[in-house]
C-alpha positions in Angstrom: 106.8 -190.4 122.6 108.5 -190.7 119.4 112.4 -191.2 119.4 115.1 -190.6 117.1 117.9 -192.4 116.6 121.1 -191.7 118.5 123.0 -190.9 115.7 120.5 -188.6 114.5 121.4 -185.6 116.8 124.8 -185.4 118.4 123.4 -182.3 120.2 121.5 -183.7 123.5 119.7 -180.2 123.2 118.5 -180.4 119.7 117.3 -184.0 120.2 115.4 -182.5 122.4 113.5 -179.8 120.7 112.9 -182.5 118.2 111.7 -185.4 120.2 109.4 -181.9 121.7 108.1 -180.8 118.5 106.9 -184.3 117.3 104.9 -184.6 120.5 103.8 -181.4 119.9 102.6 -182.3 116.7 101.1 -185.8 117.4 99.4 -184.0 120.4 97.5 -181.8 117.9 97.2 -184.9 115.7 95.5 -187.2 118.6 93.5 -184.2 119.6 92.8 -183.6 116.0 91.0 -187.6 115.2 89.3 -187.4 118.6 87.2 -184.0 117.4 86.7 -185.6 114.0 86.1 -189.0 115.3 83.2 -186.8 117.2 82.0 -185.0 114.5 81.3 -188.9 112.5 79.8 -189.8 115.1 77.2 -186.8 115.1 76.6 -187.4 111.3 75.8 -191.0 111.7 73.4 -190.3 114.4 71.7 -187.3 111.9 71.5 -189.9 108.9 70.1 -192.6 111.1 67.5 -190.2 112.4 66.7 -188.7 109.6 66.1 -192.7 107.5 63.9 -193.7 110.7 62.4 -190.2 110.7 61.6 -190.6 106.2 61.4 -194.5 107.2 58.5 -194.4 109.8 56.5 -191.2 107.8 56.8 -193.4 104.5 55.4 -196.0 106.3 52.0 -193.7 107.9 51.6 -192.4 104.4 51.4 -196.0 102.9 49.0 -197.1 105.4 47.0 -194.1 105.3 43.4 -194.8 103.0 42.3 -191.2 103.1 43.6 -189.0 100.6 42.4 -185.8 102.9 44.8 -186.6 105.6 47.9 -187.4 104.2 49.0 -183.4 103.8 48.6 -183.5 107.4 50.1 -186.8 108.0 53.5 -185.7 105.9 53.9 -182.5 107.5 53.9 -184.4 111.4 56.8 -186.2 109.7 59.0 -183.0 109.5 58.2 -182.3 113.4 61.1 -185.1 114.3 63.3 -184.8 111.8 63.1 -180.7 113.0 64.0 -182.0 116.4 66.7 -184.0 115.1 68.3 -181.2 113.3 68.5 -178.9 116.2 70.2 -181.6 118.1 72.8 -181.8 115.6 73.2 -178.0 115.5 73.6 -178.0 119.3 76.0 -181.0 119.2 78.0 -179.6 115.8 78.5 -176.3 117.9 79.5 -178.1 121.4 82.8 -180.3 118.9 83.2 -176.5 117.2 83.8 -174.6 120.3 85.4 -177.6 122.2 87.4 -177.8 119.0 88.3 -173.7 118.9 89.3 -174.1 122.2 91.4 -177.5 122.3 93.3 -176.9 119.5 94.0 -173.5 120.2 95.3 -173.9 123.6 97.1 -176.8 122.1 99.1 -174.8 119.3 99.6 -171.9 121.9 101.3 -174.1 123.7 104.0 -175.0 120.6 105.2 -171.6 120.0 106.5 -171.3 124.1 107.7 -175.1 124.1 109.7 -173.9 120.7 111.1 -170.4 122.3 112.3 -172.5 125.3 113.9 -174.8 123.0 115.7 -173.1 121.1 117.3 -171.0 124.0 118.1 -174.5 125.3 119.5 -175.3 122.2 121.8 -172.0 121.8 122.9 -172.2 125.3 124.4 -176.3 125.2 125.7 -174.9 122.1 128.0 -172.4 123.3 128.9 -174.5 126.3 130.1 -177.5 123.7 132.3 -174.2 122.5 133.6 -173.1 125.1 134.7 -176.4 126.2 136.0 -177.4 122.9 138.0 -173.7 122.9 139.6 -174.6 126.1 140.5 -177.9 125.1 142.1 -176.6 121.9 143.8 -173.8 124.2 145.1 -176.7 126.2 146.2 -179.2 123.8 148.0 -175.7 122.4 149.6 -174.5 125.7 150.5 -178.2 126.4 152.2 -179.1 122.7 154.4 -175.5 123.3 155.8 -176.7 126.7 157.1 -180.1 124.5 
């Protein structure tokens, strides 16, 4: 957890809400570089499949010596590099939804921390007031009786 300073808030309560809202944020952050730490991961994966895939079909075609079967020969190329694709589509829409979902629950989850804050916040606040009024009221009441 991030935290300020003590000079930075006299108000215990509003240090609070801002040592909350920076772990709010740098949960969504974290959360954030995992999904796109996934989503490299899945395009490294396609590229490498996809240069074996134009790797190993480059290499039948060179080694092929009759001109009649290399039309067949490139199109059993596309059959992996298909398969491959499909993969990727199924793992692009698993980081998408896990994503949609994550995040979203995440950021819900700012809105109530912030609401519960800030009432936190008002309510120290008028309790500093109050005492400082009845401090005032006695350092008055007591500087009459002198």
């Amino acid at each position: 957890m991030f935290s300020f300073p003590e000079s930075a808030s006299p108000n215990p309560a509003l240090r609070v809400q801002l040592d909350a809202q920076v772990d709010a944020v740098t949960t969504l952050a974290k959360r954030s570089l995992e999904l796109l730490a996934r989503m490299s991961e899945l395009n490294l994966q396609m590229t490498r499949h996809a240069l074996e895939t134009a790797l190993d079909t480059g290499r039948q075609l060179a080694a092929c010596t009759d001109p009649m079967q290399l039309a067949p020969l490139a199109m059993r190329g596309w059959q992996p590099l298909g398969e491959h694709v499909r993969n990727y589509q199924q793992g692009l829409m698993g980081v998408l939804a896990e994503a949609q979902t994550g995040l979203g629950h995440a950021a819900a989850q700012v809105p109530n921390l912030a609401q519960h804050l800030a009432q936190d916040v008002a309510q120290s606040m008028s309790q500093t007031m109050a005492q400082t009024m009845a401090q005032n009221v006695a350092q008055a009441a007591g500087q009459r009786h002198h």
